[in-house]
C-alpha positions in Angstrom: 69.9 127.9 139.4 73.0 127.6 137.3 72.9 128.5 133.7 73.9 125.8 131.4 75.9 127.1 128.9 76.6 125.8 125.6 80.8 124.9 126.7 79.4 122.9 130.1 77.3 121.0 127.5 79.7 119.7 124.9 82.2 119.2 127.5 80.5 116.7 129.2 79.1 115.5 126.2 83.1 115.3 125.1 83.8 113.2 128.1 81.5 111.0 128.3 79.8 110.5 124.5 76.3 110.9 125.9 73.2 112.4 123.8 73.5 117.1 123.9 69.7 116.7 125.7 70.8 113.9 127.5 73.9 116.1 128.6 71.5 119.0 128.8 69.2 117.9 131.8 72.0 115.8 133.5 73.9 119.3 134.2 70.0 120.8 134.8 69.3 118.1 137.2 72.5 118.6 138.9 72.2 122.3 139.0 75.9 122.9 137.0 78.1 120.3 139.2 80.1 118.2 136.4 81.0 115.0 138.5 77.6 114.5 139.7 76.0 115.2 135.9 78.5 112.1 134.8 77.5 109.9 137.6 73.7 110.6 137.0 74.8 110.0 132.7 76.1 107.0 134.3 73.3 106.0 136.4 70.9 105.5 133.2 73.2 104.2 131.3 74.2 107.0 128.8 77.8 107.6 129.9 78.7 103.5 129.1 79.7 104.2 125.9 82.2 107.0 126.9 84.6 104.1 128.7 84.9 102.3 125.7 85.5 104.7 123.7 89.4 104.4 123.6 88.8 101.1 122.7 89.6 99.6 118.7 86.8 99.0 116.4 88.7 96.1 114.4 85.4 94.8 113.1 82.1 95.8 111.9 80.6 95.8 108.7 80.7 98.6 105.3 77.8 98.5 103.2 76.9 100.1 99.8 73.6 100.8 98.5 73.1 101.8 95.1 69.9 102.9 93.6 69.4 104.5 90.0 71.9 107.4 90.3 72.8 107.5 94.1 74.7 105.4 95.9 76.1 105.4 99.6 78.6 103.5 101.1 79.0 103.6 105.4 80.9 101.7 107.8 80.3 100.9 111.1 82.6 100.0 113.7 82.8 97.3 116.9 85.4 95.3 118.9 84.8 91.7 118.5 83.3 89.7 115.4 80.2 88.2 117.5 78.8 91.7 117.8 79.5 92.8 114.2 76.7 90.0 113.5 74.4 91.0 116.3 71.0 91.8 115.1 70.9 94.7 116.8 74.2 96.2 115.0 73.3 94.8 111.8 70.1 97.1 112.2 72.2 100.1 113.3 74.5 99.8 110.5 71.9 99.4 107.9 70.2 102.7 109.8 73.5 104.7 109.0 73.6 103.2 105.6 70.6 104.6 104.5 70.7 107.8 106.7 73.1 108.4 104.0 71.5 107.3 100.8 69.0 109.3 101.8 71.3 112.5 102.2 71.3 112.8 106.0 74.0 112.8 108.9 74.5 109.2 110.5 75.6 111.7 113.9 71.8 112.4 113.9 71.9 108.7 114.7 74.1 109.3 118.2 71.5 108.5 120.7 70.8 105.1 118.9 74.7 104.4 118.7 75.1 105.5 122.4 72.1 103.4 123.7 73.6 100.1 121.2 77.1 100.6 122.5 75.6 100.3 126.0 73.3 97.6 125.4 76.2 95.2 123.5 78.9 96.1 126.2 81.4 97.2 123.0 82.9 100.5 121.4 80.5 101.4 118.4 81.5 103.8 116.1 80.6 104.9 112.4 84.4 104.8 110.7 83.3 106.6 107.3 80.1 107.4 105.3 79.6 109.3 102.1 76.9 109.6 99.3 77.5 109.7 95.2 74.8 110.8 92.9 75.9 110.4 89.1 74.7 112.6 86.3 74.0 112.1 83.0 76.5 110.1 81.4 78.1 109.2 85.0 78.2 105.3 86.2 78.3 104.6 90.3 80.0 101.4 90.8 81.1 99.3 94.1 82.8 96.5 95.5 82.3 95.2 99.0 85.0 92.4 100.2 82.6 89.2 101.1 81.5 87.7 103.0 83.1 89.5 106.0 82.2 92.7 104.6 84.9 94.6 106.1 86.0 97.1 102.9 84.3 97.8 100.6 84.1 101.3 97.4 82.4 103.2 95.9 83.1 105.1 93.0 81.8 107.3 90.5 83.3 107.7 87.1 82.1 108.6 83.7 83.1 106.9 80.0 84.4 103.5 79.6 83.3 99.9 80.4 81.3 99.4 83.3 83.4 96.1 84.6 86.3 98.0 84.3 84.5 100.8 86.3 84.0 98.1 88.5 87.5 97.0 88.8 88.6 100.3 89.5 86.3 99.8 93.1 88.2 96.3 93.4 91.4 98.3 93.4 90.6 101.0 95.8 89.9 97.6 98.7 93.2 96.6 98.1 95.2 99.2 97.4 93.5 101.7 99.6 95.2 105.2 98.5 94.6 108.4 100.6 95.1 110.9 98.0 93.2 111.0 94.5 96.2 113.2 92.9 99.5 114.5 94.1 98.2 117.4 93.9 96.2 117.0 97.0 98.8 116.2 99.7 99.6 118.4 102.0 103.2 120.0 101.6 104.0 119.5 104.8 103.8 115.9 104.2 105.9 116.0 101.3 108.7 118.0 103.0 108.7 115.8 105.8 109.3 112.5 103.8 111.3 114.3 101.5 113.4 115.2 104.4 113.2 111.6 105.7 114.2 110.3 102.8 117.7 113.2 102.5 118.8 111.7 105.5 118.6 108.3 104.9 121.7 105.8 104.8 120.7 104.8 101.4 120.8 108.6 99.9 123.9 109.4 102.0 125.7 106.7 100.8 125.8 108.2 96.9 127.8 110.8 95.9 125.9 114.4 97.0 125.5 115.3 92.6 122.6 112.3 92.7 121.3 112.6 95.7 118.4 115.0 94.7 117.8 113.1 91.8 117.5 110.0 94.0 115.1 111.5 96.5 112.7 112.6 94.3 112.7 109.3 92.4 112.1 107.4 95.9 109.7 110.2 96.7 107.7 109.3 93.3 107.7 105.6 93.9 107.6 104.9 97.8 105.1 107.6 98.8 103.0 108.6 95.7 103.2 105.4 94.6 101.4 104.1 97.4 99.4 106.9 98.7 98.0 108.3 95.6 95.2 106.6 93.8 95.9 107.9 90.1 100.0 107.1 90.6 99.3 103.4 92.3 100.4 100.6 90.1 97.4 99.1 88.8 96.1 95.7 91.2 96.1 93.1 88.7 99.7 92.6 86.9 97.8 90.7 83.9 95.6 93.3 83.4 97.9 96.5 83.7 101.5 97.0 84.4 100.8 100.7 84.4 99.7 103.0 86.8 95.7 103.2 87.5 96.1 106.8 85.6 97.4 104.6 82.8 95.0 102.0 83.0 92.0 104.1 82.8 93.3 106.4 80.3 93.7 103.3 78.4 90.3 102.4 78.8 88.5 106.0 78.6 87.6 106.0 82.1 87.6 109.3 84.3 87.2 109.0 87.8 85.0 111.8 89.1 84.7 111.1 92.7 85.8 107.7 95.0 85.8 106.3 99.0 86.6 103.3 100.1 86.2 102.3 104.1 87.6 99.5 106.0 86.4 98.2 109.7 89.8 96.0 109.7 
C-alpha cells in the first residue's frame, strides 16, 4: 500500500477544501491515486465546496460579543443575501463567534463550514475573527452597522469617555484604515507610492526644487491619510476637524488594540 504522506494530504486538501481526515482516507481508500481521491471527496460531498471557492463572499454577517472583559468580533462570508439569513449560516456564524470568545480557532470549525457550504450550494468563508480581553482600567467597545450587519469593530482602549470609546468603533466601519500607525507599513509600500506619486503629471509639472516637498505632502495626506487609523481625519466634521490622534488625545483616550471586518 502507498504511504500517505503529510504533502499528498494538504495538497488535496489545497485543491479541493475538504476536511485533513477526510483527505486522509480518501487518498487511503484510493491507495495514493490523486484524481480518484477527488472524485471519491466528490462522491460524498466533501470536495463541493472546493468549486466555489473562487467565488466572492459579498455578504454574510460580523458579530461582536462582549462579556465582562473579553470580547470577540468574527465575520463570516457567503454569495447571496438569502443565504446570509439561512438558519443554518446564522448557526455557523454564531459557532465561529463564540469559538472565539472562548479563545479557540474558528478553522477548528472546517468540517462544519465544508459540510454548510455544500449543503447551501454557496462559497462560505470566515473573512476575519479576533478576541480582546481588557485589563484593569481597559474599556472594550463595538459597533456593528445594522440591521444588515455587514461591518462591524471592536476596540479596546483605556481612559476617556466610554461614548467616545464608542465612537472611535463607529469610525473604524467607516473609515476602515489598515494600519494603526505609520509606523507599521511596510517600506515597500511606501517606496512604491512614493515612487508613484514622483512620476506623476501633477509632480512633474512643478519646478524639480518642490517636487520632494510635494510628494511627501501627497504621501502624508492621500495614503496615510487614508490607510492609517491614528492619521485619518476624524468621521464626524462637527465633532472633530482633526485627525483621530487628535481627537482622542483631546479626549484622553489611548487605543490599545482595534479590528474592524466587513462581508461587503
Amino acid at each position: 500500500m502507498t504511504e500517505i504522506t503529510a504533502a499528498m494530504v494538504k495538497e488535496l486538501r489545497d485543491a479541493t477544501s475538504a476536511g485533513m481526515m477526510d483527505c486522509k482516507r480518501a487518498l487511503q481508500e484510493s491507495d495514493g491515486d490523486f484524481d480518484e481521491a477527488v472524485k471519491l471527496l466528490r462522491e460524498k460531498g466533501m470536495a463541493s465546496a472546493a468549486r466555489r471557492a473562487d467565488r466572492a463572499t459579498s455578504e454574510g454577517k460580523v458579530g461582536v460579543l462582549v462579556r465582562e472583559s473579553v470580547g470577540a468580533i468574527a465575520a463570516v462570508g457567503c454569495e447571496t443575501e438569502p443565504v446570509s439569513g439561512n438558519d443554518g449560516f446564522l448557526a455557523y456564524a454564531e459557532q465561529v463567534l463564540r469559538a472565539v470568545f472562548d479563545g479557540g480557532d474558528p478553522a477548528a470549525l472546517e468540517g462544519e463550514r465544508v459540510e454548510l457550504a455544500g449543503r447551501l450550494g454557496e462559497n462560505i468563508q470566515v473573512v476575519g475573527a479576533k478576541r480582546m480581553e481588557a485589563g484593569e482600567g481597559e474599556t472594550l467597545s463595538f459597533y456593528v452597522h445594522s440591521p444588515a450587519n455587514k461591518v462591524g469593530a471592536l476596540v479596546r482602549t483605556a481612559g476617556g469617555d466610554s461614548l467616545e470609546a464608542r465612537s472611535l468603533a463607529l469610525h473604524l466601519t467607516f473609515a476602515r484604515p489598515t494600519y494603526g500607525t505609520r509606523d507599521e507599513v511596510p517600506q515597500e509600500l511606501v517606496d512604491a507610492e512614493r515612487e508613484i506619486l514622483s512620476n506623476s503629471d501633477e509632480v512633474l509639472s512643478k519646478p524639480e526644487n518642490v517636487r520632494e516637498k510635494i510628494v511627501e505632502g501627497q504621501l502624508a495626506k492621500r495614503f496615510y491619510g487614508e490607510s492609517v487609523l491614528l492619521e485619518q481625519t476624524w468621521y464626524k466634521p462637527e465633532e472633530s476637524s482633526g485627525t483621530v490622534s487628535q481627537y482622542l488625545s483631546e479626549r484622553g483616550i489611548e487605543v490599545l488594540d482595534w479590528a474592524w471586518f466587513s462581508v461587503s
